[in-house]
N, C-alpha and C positions, 0 to 999 in steps of 0.2 A: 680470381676471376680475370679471365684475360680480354684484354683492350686492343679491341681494332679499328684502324685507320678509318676515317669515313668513303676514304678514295674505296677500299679494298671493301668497304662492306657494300657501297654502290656499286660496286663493279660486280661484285656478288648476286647482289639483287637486278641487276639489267640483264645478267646472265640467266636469271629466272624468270622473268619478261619475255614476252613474246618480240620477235621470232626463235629467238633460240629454246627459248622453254626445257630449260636443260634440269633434271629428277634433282631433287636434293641430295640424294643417297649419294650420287654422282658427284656435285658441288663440294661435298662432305668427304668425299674420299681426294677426291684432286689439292683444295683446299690446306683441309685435317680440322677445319672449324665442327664441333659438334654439331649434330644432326637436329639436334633439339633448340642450339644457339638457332641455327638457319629456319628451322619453322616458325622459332620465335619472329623473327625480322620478315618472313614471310606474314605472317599474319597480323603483326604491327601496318606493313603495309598494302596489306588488303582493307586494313579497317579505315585506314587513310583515305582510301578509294582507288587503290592501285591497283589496273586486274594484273594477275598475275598467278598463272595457272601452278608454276614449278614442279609440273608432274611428268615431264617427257612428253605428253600425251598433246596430237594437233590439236587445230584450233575448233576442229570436229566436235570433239572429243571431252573441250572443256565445259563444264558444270556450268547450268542455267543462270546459276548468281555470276558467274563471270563474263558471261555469251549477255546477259542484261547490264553487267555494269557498261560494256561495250558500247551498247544500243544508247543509253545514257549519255557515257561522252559524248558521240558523235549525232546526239541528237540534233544539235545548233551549229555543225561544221557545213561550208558548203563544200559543192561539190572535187573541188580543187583541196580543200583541207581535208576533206574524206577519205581522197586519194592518198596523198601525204600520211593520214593516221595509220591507215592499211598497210603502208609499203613500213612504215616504222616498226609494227606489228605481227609484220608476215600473215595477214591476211587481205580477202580480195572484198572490193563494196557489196560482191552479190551477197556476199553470206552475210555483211551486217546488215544488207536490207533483208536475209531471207528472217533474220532473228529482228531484225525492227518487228516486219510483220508476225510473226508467234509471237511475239510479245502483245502487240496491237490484239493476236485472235485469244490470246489468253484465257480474258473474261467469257469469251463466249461458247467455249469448251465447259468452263464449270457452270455457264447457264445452262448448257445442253446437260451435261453430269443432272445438273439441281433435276430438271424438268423430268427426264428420264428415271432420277429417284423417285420424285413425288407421286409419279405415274404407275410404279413399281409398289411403293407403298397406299396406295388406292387400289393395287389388284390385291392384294398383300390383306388389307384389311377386310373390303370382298371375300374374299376366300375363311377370312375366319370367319367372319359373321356367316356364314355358308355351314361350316362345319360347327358352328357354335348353334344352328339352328337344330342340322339334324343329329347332332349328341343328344338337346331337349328333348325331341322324338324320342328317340331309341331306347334316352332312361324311363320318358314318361311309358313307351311301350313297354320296358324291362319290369317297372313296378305295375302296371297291370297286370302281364303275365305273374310275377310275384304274388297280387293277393288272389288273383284267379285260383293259382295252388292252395294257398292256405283257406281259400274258404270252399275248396273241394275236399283238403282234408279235413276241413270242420264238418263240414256235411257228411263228411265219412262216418266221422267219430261218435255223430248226434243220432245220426237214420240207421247209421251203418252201411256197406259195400249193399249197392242196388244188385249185384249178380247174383244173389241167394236166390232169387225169385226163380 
């Protein structure tokens, strides 16, 4: 098992860090550190609380657990550390206010979701008690028609066919 520096595995991991946000496949080839060492240490510190996207991919682009871990930090920065965080990050304060606020409308998207089901499953139930009525009908129709036959054939069987006459 081979042993690296902590200078070289930080440097590693700051390289994976926003701004540079550089892919590991990339990291892993310049390097020669296995690809799997690197995700390892990636996700070591993501669980830390590190965001750290290491996907290539802007800051667009990056996954809601990391666009939240973001809103997080700089929940408590003022406006002058805000800046400072952004410029270390390579991103600008609109986008962590635009994700402050979706984070803030969160809850009220799966309120609207919940309401919309509920509403959904009220038509939903409606509609079967609707079709559960007129089934009742149709068998209750289907078995009158049913003995109407057989006690026309019984009458047949007993008087006989009335066209003789």
């Amino acid at each position: 098992m081979a042993r690296y520096s902590v200078e070289k595995k930080e440097w590693i991991l700051r390289q994976m860090m926003a701004p540079l946000n550089r892919p590991i496949s990339e990291l892993a080839d310049e390097t020669g550190i296995h690809v799997v060492t690197l995700y390892s240490w990636r996700r070591k510190a993501r669980d830390s609380g590190v965001v750290m996207p290491g996907n290539g991919k802007g800051s667009n682009d990056w996954s809601s657990a990391e666009k939240f871990r973001v809103v997080l930090e700089t929940m408590t920065l003022s406006e002058t550390e805000l800046s400072e965080y952004c410029r270390s990050k390579g991103l600008y304060p609109e986008q962590v206010a635009q994700w402050r606020e979706a984070c803030e409308k969160a809850n009220d998207q799966v309120e609207s979701r919940q309401q919309y089901t509920k509403e959904k499953e009220k038509q939903s139930a409606r509609r079967i008690k609707e079709l559960e009525r007129e089934l009742k009908r149709k068998e209750a129709a289907l078995a009158e028609a049913a003995a109407l036959i057989i006690l026309k054939k019984k009458a047949n069987a007993i008087w006989g066919d009335g066209e003789d006459d």
